[in-house]
N, CA, C and O atoms as CSV, one atom per row, in Angstrom:
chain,resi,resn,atom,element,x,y,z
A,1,UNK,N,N,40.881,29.908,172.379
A,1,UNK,CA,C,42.157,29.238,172.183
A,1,UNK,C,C,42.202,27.895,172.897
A,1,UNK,O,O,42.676,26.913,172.326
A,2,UNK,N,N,41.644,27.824,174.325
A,2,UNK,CA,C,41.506,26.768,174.660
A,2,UNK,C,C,40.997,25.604,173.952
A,2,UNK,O,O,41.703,24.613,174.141
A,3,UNK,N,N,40.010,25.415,173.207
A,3,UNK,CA,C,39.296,25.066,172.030
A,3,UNK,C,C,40.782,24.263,171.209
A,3,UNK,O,O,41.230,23.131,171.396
A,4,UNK,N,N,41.164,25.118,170.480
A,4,UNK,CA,C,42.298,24.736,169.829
A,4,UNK,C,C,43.564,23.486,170.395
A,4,UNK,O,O,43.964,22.494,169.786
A,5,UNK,N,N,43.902,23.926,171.571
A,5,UNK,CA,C,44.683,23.202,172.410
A,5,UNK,C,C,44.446,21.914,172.653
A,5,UNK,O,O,45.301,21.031,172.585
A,6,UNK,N,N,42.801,21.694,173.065
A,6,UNK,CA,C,41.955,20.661,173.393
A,6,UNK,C,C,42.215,20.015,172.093
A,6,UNK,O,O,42.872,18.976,172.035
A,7,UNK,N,N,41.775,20.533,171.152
A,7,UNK,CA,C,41.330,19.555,170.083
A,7,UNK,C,C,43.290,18.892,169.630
A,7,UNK,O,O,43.751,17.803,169.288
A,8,UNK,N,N,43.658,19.751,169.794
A,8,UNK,CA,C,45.669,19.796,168.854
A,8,UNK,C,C,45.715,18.257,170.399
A,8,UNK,O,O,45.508,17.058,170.209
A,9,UNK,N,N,45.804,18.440,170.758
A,9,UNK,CA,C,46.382,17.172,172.188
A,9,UNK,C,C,45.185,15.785,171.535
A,9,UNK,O,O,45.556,14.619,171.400
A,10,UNK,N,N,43.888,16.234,171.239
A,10,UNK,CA,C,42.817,15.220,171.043
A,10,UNK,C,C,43.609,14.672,169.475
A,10,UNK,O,O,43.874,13.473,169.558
A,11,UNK,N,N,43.844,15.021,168.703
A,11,UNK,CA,C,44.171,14.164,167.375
A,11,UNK,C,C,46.037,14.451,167.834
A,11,UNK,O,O,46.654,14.476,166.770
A,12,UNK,N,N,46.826,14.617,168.813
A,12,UNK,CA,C,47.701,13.960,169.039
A,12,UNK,C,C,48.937,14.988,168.622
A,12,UNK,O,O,50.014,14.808,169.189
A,13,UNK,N,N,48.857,15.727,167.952
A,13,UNK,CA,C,49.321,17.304,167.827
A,13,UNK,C,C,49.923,18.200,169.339
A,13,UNK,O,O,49.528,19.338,169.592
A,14,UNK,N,N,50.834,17.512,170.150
A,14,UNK,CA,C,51.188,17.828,171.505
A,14,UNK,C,C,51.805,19.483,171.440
A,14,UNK,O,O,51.434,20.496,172.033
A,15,UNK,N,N,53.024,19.224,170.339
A,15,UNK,CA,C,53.319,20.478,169.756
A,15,UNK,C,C,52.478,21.809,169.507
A,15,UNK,O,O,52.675,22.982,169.827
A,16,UNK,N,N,51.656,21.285,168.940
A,16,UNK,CA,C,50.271,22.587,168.513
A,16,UNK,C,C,49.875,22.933,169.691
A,16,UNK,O,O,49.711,24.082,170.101
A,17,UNK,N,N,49.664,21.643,170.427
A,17,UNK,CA,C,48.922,21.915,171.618
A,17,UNK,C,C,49.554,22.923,172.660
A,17,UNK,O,O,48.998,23.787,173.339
A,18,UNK,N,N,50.905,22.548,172.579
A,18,UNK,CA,C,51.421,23.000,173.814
A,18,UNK,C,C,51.648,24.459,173.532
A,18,UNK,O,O,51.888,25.284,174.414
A,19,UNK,N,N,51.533,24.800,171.900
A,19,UNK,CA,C,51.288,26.208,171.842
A,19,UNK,C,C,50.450,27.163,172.110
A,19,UNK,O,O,50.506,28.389,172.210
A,20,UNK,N,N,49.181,25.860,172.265
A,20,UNK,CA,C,47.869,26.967,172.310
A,20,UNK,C,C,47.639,27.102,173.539
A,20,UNK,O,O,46.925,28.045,173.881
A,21,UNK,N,N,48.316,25.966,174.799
A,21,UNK,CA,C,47.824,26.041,175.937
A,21,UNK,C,C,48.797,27.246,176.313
A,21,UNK,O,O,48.397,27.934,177.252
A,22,UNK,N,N,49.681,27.513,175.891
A,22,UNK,CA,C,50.838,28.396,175.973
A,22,UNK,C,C,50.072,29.762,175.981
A,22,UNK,O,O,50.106,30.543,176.931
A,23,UNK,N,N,49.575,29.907,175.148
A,23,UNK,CA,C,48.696,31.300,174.214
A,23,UNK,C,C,47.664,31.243,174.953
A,23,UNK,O,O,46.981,32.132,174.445
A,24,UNK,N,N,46.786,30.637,176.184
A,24,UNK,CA,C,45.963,30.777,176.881
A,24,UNK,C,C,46.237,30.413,178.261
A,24,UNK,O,O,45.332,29.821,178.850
A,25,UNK,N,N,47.190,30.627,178.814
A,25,UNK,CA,C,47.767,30.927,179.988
A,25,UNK,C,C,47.733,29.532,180.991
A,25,UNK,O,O,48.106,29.380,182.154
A,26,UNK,N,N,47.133,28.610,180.034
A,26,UNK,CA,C,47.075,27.528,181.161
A,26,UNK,C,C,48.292,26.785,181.866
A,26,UNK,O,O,48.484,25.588,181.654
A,27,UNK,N,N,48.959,27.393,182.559
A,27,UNK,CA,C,50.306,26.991,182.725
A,27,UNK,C,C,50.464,25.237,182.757
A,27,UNK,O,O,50.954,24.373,182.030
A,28,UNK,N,N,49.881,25.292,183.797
A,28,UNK,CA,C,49.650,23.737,184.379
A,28,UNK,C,C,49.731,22.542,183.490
A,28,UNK,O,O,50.445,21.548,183.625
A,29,UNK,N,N,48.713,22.874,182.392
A,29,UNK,CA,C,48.404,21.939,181.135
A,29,UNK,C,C,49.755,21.661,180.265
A,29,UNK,O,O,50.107,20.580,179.795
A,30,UNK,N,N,50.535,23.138,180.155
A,30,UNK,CA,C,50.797,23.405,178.722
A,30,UNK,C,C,52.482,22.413,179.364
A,30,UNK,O,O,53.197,21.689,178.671
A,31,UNK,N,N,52.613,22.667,180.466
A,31,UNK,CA,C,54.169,22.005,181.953
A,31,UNK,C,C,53.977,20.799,181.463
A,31,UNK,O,O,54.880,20.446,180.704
A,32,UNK,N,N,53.110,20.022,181.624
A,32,UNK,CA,C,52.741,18.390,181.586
A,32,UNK,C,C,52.919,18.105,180.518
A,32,UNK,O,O,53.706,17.168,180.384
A,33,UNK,N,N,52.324,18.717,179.205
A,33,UNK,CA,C,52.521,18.408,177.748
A,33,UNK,C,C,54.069,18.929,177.413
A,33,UNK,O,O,54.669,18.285,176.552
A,34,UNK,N,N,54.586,19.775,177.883
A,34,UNK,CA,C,56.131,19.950,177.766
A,34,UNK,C,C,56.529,18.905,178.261
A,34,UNK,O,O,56.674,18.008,177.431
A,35,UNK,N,N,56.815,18.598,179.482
A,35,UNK,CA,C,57.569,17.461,180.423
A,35,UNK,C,C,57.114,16.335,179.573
A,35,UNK,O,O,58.087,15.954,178.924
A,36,UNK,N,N,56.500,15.928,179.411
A,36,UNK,CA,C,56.030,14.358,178.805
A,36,UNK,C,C,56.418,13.902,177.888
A,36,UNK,O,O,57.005,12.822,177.824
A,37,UNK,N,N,56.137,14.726,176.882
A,37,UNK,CA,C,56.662,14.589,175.538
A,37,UNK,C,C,57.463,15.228,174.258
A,37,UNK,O,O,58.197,14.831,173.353
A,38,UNK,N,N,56.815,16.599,174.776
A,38,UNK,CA,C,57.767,17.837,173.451
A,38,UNK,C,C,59.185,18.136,173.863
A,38,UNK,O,O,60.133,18.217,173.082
A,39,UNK,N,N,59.227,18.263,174.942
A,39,UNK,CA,C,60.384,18.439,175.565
A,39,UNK,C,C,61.839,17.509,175.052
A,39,UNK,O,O,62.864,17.851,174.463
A,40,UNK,N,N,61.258,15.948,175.697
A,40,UNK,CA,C,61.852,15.113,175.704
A,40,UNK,C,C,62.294,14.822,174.098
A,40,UNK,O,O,63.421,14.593,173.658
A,41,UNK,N,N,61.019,14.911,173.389
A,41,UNK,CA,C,61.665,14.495,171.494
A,41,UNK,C,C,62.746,15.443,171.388
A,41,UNK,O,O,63.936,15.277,171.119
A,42,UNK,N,N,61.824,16.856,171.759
A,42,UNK,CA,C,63.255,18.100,171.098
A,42,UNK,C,C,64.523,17.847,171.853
A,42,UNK,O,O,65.612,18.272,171.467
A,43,UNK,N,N,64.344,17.125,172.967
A,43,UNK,CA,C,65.727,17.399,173.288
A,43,UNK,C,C,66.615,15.935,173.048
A,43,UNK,O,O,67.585,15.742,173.782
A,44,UNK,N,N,66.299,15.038,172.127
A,44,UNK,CA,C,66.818,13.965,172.168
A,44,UNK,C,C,67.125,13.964,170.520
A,44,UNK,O,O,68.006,13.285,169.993
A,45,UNK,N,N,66.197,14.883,169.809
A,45,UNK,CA,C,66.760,15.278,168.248
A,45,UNK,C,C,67.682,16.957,168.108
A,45,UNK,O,O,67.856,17.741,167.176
A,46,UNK,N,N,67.944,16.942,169.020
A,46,UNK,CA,C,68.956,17.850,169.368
A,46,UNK,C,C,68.383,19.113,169.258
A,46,UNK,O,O,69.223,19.968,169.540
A,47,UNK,N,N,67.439,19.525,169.002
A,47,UNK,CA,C,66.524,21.076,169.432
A,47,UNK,C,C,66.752,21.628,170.440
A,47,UNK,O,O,65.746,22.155,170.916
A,48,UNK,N,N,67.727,21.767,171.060
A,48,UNK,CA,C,68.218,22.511,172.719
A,48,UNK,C,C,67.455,23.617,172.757
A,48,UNK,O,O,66.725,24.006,173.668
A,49,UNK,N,N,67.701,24.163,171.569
A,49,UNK,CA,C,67.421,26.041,171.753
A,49,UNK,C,C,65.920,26.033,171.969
A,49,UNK,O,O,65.341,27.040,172.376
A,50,UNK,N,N,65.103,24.566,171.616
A,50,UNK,CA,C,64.312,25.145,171.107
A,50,UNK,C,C,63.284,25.094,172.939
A,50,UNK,O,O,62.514,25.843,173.541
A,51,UNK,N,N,63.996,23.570,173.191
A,51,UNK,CA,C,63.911,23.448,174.533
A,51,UNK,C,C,63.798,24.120,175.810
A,51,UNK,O,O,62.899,24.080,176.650
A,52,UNK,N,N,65.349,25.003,175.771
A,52,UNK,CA,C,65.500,26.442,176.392
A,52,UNK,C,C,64.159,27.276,176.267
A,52,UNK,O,O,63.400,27.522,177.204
A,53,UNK,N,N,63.977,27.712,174.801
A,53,UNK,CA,C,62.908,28.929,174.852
A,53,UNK,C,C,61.193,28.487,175.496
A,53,UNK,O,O,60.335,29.301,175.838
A,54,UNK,N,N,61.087,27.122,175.509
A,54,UNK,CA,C,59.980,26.871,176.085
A,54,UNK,C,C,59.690,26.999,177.231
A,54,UNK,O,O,58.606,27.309,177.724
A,55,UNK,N,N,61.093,26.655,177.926
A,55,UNK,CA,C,61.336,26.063,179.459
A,55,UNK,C,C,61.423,27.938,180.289
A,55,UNK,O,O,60.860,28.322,181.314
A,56,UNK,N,N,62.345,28.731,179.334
A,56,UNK,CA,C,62.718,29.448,180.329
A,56,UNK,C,C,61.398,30.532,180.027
A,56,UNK,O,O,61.218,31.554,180.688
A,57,UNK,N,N,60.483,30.064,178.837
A,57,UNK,CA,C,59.314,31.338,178.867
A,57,UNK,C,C,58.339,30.656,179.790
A,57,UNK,O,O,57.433,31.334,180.277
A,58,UNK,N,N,58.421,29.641,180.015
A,58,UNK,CA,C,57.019,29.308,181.312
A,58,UNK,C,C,58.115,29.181,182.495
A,58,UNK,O,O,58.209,28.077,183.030
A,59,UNK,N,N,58.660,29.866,182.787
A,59,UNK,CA,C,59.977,29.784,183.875
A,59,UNK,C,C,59.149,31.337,184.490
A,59,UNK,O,O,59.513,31.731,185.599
A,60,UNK,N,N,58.410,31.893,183.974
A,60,UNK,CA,C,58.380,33.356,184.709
A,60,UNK,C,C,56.712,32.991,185.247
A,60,UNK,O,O,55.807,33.783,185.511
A,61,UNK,N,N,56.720,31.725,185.279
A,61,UNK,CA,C,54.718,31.485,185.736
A,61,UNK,C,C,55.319,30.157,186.630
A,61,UNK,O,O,54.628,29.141,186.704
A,62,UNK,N,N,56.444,30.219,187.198
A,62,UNK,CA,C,56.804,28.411,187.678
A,62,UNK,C,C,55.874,28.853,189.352
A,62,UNK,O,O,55.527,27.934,190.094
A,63,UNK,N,N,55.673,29.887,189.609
A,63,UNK,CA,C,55.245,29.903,190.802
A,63,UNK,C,C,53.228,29.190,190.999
A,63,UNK,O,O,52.510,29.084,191.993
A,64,UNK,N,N,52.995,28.867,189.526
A,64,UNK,CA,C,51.750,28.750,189.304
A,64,UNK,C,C,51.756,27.235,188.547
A,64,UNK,O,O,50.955,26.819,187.710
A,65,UNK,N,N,52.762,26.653,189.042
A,65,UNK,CA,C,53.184,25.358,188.159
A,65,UNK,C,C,53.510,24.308,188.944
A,65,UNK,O,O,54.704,24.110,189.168
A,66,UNK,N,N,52.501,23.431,189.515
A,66,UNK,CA,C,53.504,22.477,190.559
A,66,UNK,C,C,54.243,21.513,189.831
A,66,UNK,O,O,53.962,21.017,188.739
A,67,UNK,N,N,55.733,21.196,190.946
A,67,UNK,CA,C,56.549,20.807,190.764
A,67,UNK,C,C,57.201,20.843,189.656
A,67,UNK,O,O,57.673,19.868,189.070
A,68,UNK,N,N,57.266,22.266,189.239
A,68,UNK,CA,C,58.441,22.765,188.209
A,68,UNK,C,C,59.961,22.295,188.130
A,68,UNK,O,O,60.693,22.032,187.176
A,69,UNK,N,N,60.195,22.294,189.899
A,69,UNK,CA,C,61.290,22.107,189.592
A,69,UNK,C,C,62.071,20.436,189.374
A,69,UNK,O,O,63.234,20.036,189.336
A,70,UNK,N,N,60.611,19.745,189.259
A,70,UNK,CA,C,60.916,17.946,188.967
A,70,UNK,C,C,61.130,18.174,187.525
A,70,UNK,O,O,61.985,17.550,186.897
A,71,UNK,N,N,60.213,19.235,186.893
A,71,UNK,CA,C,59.779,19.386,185.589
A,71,UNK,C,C,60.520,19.988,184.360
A,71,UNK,O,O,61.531,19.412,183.958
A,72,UNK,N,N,60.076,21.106,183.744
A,72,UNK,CA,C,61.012,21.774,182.980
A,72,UNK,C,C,62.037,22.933,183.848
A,72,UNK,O,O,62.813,23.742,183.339
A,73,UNK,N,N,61.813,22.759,184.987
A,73,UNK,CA,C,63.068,23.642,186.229
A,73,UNK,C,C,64.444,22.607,185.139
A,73,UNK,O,O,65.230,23.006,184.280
A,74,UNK,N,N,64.213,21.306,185.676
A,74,UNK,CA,C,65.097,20.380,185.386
A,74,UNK,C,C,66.436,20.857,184.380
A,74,UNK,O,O,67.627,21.030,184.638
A,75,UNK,N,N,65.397,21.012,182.746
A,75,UNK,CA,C,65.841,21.487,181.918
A,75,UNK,C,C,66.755,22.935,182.023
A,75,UNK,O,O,67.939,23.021,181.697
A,76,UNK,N,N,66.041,23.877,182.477
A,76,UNK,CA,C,66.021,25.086,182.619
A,76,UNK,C,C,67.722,24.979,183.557
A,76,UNK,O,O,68.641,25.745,183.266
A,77,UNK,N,N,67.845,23.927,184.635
A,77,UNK,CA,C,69.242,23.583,185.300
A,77,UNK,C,C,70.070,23.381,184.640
A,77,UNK,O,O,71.192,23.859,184.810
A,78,UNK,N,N,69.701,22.499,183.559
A,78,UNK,CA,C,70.693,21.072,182.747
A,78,UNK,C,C,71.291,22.790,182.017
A,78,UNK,O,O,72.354,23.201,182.482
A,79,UNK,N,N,70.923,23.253,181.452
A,79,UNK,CA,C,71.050,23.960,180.427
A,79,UNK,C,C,72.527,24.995,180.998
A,79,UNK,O,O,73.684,25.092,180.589
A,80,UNK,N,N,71.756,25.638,182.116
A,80,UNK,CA,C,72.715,26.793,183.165
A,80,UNK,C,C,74.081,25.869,183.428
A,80,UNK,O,O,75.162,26.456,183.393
A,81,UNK,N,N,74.056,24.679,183.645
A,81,UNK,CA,C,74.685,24.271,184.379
A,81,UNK,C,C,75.755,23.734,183.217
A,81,UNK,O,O,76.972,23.835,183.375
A,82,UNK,N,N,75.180,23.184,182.097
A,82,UNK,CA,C,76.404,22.841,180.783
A,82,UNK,C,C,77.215,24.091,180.494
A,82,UNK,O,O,78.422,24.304,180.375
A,83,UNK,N,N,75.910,24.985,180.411
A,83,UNK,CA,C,76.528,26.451,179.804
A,83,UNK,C,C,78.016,27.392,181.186
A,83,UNK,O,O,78.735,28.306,180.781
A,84,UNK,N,N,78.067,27.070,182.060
A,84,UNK,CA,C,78.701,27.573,183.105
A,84,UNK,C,C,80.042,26.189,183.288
A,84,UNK,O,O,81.153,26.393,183.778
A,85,UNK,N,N,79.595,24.971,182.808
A,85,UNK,CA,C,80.688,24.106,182.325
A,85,UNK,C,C,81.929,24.624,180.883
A,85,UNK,O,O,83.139,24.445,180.742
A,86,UNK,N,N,81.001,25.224,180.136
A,86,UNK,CA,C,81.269,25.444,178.690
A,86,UNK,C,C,82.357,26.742,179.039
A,86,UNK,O,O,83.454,26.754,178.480
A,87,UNK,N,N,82.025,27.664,179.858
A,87,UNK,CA,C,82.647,28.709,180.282
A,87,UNK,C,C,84.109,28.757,181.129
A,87,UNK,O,O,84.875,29.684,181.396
A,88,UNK,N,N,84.128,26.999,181.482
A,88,UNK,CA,C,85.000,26.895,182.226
A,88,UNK,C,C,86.516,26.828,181.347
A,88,UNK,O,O,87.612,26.411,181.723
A,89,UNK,N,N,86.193,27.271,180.356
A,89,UNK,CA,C,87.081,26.771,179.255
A,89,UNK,C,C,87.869,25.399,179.396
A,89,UNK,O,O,89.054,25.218,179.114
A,90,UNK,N,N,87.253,24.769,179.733
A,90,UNK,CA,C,87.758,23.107,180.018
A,90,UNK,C,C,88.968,23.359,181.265
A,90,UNK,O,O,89.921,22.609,181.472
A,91,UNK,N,N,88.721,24.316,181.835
A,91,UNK,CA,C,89.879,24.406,182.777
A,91,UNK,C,C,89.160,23.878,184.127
A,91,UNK,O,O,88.393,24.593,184.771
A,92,UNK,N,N,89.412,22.855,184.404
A,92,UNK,CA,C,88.878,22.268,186.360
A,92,UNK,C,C,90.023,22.329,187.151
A,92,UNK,O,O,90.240,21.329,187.836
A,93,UNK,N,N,90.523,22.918,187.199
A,93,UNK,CA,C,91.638,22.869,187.911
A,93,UNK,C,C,91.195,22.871,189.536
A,93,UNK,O,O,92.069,22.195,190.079
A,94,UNK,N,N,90.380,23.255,190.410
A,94,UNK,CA,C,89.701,22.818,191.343
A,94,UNK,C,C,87.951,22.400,191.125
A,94,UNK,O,O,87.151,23.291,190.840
A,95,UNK,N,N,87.680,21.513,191.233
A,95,UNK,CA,C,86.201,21.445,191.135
A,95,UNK,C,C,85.277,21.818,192.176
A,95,UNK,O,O,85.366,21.915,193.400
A,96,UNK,N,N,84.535,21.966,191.488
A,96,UNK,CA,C,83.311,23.263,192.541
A,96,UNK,C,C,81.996,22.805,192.728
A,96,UNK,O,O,81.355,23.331,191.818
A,97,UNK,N,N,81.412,22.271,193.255
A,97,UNK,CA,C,80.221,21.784,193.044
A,97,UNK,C,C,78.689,22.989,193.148
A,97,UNK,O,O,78.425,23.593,194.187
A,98,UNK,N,N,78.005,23.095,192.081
A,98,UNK,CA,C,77.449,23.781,191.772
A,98,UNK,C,C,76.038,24.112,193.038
A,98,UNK,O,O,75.866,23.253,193.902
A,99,UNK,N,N,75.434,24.947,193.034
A,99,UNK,CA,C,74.051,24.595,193.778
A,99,UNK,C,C,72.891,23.887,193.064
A,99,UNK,O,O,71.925,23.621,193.780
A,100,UNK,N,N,72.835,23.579,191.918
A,100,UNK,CA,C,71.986,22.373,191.046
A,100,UNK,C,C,72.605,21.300,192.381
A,100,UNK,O,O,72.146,21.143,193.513
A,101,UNK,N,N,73.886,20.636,191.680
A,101,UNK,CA,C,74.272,19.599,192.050
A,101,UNK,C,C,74.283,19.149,193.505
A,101,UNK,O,O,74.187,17.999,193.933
A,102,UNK,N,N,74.447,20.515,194.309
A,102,UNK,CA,C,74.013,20.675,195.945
A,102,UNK,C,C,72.435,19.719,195.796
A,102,UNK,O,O,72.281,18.620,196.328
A,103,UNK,N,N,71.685,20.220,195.207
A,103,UNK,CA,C,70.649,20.150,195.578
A,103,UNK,C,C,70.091,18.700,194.729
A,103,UNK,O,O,69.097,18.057,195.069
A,104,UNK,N,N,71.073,18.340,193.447
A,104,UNK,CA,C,70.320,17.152,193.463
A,104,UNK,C,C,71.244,15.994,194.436
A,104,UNK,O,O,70.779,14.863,194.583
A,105,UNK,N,N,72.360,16.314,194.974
A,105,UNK,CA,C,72.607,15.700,195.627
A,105,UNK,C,C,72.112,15.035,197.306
A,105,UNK,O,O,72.516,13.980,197.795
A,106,UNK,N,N,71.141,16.023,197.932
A,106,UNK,CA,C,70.129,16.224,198.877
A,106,UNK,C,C,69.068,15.347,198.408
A,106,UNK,O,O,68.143,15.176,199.201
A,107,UNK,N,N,69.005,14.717,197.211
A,107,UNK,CA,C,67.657,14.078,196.550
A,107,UNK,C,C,68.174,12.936,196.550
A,107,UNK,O,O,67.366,12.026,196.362
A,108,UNK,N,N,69.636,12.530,196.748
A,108,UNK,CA,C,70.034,11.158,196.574
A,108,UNK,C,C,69.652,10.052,198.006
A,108,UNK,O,O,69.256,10.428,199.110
A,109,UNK,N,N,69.817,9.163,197.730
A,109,UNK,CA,C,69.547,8.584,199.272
A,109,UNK,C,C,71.060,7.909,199.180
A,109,UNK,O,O,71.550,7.405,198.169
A,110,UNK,N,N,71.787,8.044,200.719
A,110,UNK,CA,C,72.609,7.947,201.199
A,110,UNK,C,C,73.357,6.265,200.669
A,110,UNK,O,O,72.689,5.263,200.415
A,111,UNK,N,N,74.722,6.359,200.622
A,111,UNK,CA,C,75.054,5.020,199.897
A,111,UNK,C,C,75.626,4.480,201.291
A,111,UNK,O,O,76.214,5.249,202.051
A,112,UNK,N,N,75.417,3.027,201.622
A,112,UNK,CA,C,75.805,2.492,202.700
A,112,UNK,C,C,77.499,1.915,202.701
A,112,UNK,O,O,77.969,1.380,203.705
């Protein structure tokens, strides 16, 4: 399968690719070809779902994935975090700041 993957990324087939690296456990490979590019098209031609199912099935190997959480973690947040907006039934009546937002807020550098 590796074979396959190699060649699907070599004539430019990221999609194929990222299936086959998927189907041969290479986590590492298959993260980078998500993050870079498949990710980003599907999620800018509105494929959410399809986004989700990629993100949250290499979500159970993130411990074998560096910096997941720069990566498709990201996604895997964006997603929890609309969906728990969506739930709010548009009601904010106090706002709450989430632990995503805790934490990308810890990533900001301080405003003078």
């Amino acid at each position: 399968m590796d074979e396959l993957a190699v060649y699907s990324e070599y004539n430019g087939d990221l999609a194929k690719a990222l299936e086959h690296f998927l189907q041969c456990s290479n986590w590492l490979k298959a993260h980078t070809i998500l993050v870079t590019s498949v990710a980003p098209s599907l999620f800018l031609s509105g494929q959410h779902s399809e986004v989700w199912r990629l993100a949250t099935f290499m979500e159970d190997y993130k411990s074998e994935i560096e910096n997941w959480d720069l990566g498709a973690g990201l996604y895997v947040s964006f997603f929890i975090l609309r969906s728990s907006m969506q739930d709010d039934d548009n009601t904010m009546a106090k706002p709450t700041r989430h632990p995503w937002l805790e934490a990308l807020a810890a990533l900001l550098p301080v405003a003078c």
